[in-house]
Every structure is written in structure tokens, then in C-alpha cells.
C-alpha positions as CSV (number, residue, x, y, z in Angstrom):
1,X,-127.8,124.2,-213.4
2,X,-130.0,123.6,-210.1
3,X,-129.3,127.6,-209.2
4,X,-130.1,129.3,-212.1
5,X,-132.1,126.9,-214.4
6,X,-132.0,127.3,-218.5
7,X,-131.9,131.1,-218.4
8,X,-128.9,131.5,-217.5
9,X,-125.7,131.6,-220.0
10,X,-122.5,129.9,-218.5
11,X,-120.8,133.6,-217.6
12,X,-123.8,135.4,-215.6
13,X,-123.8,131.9,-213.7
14,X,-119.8,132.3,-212.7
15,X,-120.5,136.2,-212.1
16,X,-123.4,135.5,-209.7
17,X,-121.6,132.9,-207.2
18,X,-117.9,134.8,-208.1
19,X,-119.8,137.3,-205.5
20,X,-120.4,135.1,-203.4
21,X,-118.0,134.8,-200.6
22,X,-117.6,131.5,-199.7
23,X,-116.9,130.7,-203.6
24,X,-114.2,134.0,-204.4
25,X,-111.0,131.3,-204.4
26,X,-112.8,129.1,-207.0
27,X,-112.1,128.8,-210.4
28,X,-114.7,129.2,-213.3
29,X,-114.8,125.3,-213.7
30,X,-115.7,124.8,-210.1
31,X,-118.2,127.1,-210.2
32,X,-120.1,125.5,-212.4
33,X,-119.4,122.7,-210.6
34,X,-120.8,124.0,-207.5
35,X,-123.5,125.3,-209.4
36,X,-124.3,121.6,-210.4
37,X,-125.2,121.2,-206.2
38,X,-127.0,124.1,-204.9
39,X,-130.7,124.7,-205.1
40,X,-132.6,127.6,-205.9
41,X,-135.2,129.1,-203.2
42,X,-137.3,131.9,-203.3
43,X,-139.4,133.1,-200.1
44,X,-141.8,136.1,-200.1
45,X,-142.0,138.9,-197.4
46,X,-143.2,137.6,-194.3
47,X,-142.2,133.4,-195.4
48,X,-140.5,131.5,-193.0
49,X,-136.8,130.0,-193.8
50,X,-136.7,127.8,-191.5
51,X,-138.1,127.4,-187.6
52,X,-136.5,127.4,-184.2
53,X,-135.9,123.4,-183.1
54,X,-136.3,122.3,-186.9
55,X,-133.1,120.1,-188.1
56,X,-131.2,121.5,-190.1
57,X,-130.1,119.8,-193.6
58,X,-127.7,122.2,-194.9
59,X,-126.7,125.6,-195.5
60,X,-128.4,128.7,-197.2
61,X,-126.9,131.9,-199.3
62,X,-128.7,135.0,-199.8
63,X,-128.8,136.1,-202.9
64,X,-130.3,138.6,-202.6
65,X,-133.4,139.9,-200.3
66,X,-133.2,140.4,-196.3
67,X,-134.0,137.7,-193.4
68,X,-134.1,138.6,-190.5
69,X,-133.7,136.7,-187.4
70,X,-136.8,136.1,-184.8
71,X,-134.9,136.9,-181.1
72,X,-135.4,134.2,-178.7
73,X,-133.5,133.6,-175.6
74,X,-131.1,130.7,-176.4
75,X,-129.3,133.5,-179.0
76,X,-126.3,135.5,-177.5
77,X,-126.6,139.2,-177.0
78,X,-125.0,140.8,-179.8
79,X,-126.0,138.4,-182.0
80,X,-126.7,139.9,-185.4
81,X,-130.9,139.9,-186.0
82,X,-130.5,141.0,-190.0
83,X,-128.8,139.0,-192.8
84,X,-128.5,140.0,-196.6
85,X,-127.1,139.5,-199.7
86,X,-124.3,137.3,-199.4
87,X,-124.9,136.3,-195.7
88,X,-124.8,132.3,-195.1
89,X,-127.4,131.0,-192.9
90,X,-127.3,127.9,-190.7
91,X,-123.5,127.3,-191.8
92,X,-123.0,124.8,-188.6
93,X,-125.9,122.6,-189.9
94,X,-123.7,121.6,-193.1
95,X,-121.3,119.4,-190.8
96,X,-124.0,118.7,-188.0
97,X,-128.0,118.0,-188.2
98,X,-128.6,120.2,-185.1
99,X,-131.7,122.0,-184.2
100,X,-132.0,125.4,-185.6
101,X,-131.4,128.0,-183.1
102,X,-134.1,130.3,-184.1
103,X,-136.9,131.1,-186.7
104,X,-135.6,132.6,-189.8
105,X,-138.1,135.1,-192.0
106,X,-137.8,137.0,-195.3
107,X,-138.5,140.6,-194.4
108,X,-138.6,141.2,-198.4
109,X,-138.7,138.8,-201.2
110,X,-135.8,136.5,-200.8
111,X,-133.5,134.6,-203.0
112,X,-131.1,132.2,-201.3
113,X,-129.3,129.4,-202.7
114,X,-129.4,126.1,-200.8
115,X,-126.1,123.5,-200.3
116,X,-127.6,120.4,-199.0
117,X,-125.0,118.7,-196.1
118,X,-125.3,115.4,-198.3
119,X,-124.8,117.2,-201.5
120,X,-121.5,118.5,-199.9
121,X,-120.3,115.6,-198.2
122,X,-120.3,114.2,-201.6
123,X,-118.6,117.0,-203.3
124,X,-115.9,116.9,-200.5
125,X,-115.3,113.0,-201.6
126,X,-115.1,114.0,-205.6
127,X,-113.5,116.9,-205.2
128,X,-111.6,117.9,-202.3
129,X,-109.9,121.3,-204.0
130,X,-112.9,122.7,-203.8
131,X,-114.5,121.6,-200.6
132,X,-111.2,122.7,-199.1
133,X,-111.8,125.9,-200.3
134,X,-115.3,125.9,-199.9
135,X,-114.6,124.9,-196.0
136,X,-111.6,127.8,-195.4
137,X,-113.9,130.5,-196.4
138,X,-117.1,128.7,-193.9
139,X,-114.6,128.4,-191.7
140,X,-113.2,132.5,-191.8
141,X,-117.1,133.2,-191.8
142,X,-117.6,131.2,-188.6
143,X,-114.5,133.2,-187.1
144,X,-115.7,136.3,-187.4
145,X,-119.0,135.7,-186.3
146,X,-117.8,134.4,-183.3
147,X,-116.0,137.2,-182.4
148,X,-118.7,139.6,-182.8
149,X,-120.5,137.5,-180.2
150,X,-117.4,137.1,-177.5
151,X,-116.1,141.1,-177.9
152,X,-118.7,142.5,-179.1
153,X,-117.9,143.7,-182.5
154,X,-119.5,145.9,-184.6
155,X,-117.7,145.3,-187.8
156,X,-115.0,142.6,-188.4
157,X,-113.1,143.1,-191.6
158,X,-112.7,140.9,-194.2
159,X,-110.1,138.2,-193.8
């Protein structure tokens, strides 16, 4: 109940991360597990997420709100400046604690949920149905973001 605290009755909880697309292929008992692991955050218009060179920890989910990305020269042309609801960001520091590649900032209040790189290492030993689920659809994310970067993509459907 990290994400949602007390107000939250069991069903709005699995309706909330159902729409989330990294969780669509899980169950309603492994949502509330993975409810059980992710953390709440809430940043105001103009808050930074996170900074350029910072280590990363783990990954976060917008719930809802807009970021957008601060341009700097170590991103790729093409690279998308604007994430939103449902948008993962930093997914490459939940297997690696590498330096952020740029500064992050809410351009409206922000909700994200945070997945902590120990937290899923751990879920990935107790449960590995759904970290192997949890990783195919990280993994389809990372796929299609990288080929908006190498061809230049506009819009890559869903997988």
C-alpha cells in the first residue's frame, strides 16, 4: 500500500496500475503485490525529478502530470523532450546505477510512482512470474524507444 496509502480500496488500486503498461500482463494478486514495492511521489510545476550526472536508484512511472526533459548534448537527436501519463523514466537505471543522462522537471504537478532497483531485485528473487513479466514489457518499452532514436520514428505502435 506504499502507492496509494489507506484511501484507496483494493479495486481502484488494481484499476490504477492495470493502466499502466508495464503491469497490463499481471494478475489482480500481483498487482497488489507490486503495489506492496513502489513508492508514491508527487512533484510540483517547475520541481526537479532528478538531475543530469545523479545515480540513478531505480525507475519512475507517471501517473499522471508531464516532465519534460532538459536538452543537453549527450541526448541523441530525436530523442523525445516530453513524457506523460504512463511514460517510464530512467528504466536503464533499474538494472544499472548509471548517471542520469539529463535533468528531469515536472512542467505541471506530477504524480509518478517509484520502483526502487533493490526493491525489484528482490521481487525478481520471490517472484519471478512477475518480474518476468514486469521485465518483457521494460524490455518492449526499451525497443521502441530505441528505434525512435536509430530511424527516426515518430510513432511506434504498441507491441
Amino acid at each position: 500500500m506504499k502507492l496509494f496509502g489507506a484511501g484507496k480500496t483494493n479495486g481502484q488500486k488494481v484499476e490504477v496500475l492495470r493502466n499502466i503498461p508495464i503491469f497490463h500482463q499481471l494478475t489482480r494478486n500481483e498487482l497488489l503485490e507490486v503495489d506492496d514495492l513502489l513508492h508514491e511521489r508527487i512533484y510540483e510545476k517547475g520541481e526537479i525529478i532528478f538531475e543530469k550526472g545523479e545515480v540513478g536508484h531505480g525507475i519512475y512511472i507517471i501517473l499522471s502530470g508531464k516532465v519534460r526533459v532538459n536538452p543537453c548534448p549527450e541526448l541523441p537527436n530525436g530523442a523525445i523532450l516530453e513524457l506523460v501519463a504512463g511514460d517510464l523514466i530512467g528504466e536503464l537505471s533499474l538494472f544499472d546505477e548509471i548517471p542520469r543522462l539529463a535533468t528531469l522537471v515536472a512542467t505541471e504537478r506530477t504524480v509518478t510512482a517509484a520502483l526502487f532497483q533493490s526493491e525489484f531485485s528482490s521481487l525478481l528473487t520471490t517472484n519471478k512470474n512477475i518480474g518476468v513479466k514486469v521485465l518483457t514489457e521494460i524490455t518492449r518499452i526499451i525497443g521502441r524507444r530505441t528505434r525512435q532514436l536509430l530511424v527516426h520514428e515518430k510513432h511506434v505502435p504498441s507491441l
